[in-house]
C-alpha positions as CSV (number, residue, x, y, z in Angstrom):
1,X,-54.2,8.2,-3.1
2,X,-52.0,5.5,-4.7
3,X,-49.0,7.9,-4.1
4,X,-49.4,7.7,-0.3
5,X,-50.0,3.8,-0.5
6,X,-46.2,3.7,-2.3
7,X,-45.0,6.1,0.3
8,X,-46.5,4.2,2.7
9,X,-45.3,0.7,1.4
10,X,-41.9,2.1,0.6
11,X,-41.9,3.3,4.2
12,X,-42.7,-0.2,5.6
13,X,-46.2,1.3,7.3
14,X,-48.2,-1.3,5.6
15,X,-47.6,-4.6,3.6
16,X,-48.8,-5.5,-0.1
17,X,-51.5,-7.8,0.5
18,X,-51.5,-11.4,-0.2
19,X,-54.8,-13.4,-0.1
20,X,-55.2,-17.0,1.3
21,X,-56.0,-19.6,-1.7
22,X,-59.4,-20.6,-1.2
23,X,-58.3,-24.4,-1.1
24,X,-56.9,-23.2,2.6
25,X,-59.9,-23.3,5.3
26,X,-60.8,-20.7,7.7
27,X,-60.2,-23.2,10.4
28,X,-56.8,-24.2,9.3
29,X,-56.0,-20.3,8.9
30,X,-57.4,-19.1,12.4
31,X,-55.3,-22.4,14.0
32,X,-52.0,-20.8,12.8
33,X,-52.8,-17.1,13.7
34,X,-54.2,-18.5,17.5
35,X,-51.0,-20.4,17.5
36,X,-48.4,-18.1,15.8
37,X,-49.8,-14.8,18.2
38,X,-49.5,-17.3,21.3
39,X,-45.4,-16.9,20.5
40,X,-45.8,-13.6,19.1
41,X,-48.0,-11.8,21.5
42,X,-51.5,-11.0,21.3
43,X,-51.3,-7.6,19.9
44,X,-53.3,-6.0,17.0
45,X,-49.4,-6.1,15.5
46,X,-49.2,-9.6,16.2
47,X,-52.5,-10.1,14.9
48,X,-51.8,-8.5,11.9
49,X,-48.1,-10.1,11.5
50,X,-49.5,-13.7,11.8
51,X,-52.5,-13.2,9.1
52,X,-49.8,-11.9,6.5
53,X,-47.8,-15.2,7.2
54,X,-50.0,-17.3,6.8
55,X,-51.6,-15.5,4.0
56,X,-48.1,-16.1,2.3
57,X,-47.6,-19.3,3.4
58,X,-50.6,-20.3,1.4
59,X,-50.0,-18.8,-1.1
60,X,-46.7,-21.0,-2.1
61,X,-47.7,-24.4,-0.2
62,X,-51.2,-25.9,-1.5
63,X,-52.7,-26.8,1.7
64,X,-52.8,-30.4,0.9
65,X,-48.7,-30.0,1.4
66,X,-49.4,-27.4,4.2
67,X,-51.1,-30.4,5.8
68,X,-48.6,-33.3,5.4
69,X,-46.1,-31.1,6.2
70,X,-47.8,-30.4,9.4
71,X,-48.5,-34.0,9.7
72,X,-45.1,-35.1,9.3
73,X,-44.0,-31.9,12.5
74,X,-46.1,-33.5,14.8
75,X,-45.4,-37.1,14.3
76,X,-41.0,-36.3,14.2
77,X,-41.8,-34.8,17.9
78,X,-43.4,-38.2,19.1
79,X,-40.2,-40.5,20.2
80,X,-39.8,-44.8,19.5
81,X,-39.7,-46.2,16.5
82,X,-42.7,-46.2,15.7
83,X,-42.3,-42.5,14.1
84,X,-38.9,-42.6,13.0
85,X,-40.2,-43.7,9.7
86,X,-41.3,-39.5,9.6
87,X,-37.9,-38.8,10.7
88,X,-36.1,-40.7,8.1
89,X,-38.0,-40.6,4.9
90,X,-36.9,-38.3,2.1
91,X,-40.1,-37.6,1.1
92,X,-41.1,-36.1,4.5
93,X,-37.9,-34.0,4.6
94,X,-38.9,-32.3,1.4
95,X,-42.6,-31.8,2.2
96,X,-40.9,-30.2,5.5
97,X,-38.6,-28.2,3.6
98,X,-40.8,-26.6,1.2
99,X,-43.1,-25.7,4.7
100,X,-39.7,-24.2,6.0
101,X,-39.0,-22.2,3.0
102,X,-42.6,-21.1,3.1
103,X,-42.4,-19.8,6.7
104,X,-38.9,-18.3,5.9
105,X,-40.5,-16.2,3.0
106,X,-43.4,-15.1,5.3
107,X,-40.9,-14.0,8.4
108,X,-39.4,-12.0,5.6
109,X,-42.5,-10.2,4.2
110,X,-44.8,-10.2,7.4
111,X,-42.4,-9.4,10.6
């Protein structure tokens, strides 16, 4: 049995599983597969493509970062000056960057 699961993994036919932290709520998970299979497709494939990316998402961003960093996406998209403060802040760029990488890693693993 664990022969055909190498075969299998070697052959790309399923993915080593990565769990969500606990820290990360179902809500916040479910957001990002409803929204990530809305440009994906809404497929079983897509389905199963979106849970392993946010899976590993989670599992390098603690999801107090996962939620600044989302913070900080929304607010860079809102125009005036009263957001360029998200815009032009290093901390924000790095909080964004380590989401980037994050998503990056999971496109690797999960598509």
């Amino acid at each position: 049995m664990k022969r055909l699961a190498l075969i299998l993994l070697m052959a790309g036919a399923i993915r080593p599983s990565v769990a969500a932290p606990p820290d990360y709520p179902t809500a916040a998970l479910a957001d990002y597969v409803f929204a990530c299979m809305a440009a994906n497709g809404q497929s079983r494939a897509a389905l199963d493509d979106c849970s392993c990316s946010i899976d590993v998402i989670a599992s390098i961003v603690p999801y107090e970062d996962y939620i600044e960093a989302e913070t900080v996406l929304s607010m860079i998209q809102v125009p005036g000056e009263k957001t360029a403060v998200f815009r032009d802040v290093p901390w924000t760029k790095e909080v964004v960057k380590e989401l980037r990488q994050a998503q990056a890693e999971a496109e690797i693993r999960c598509f």
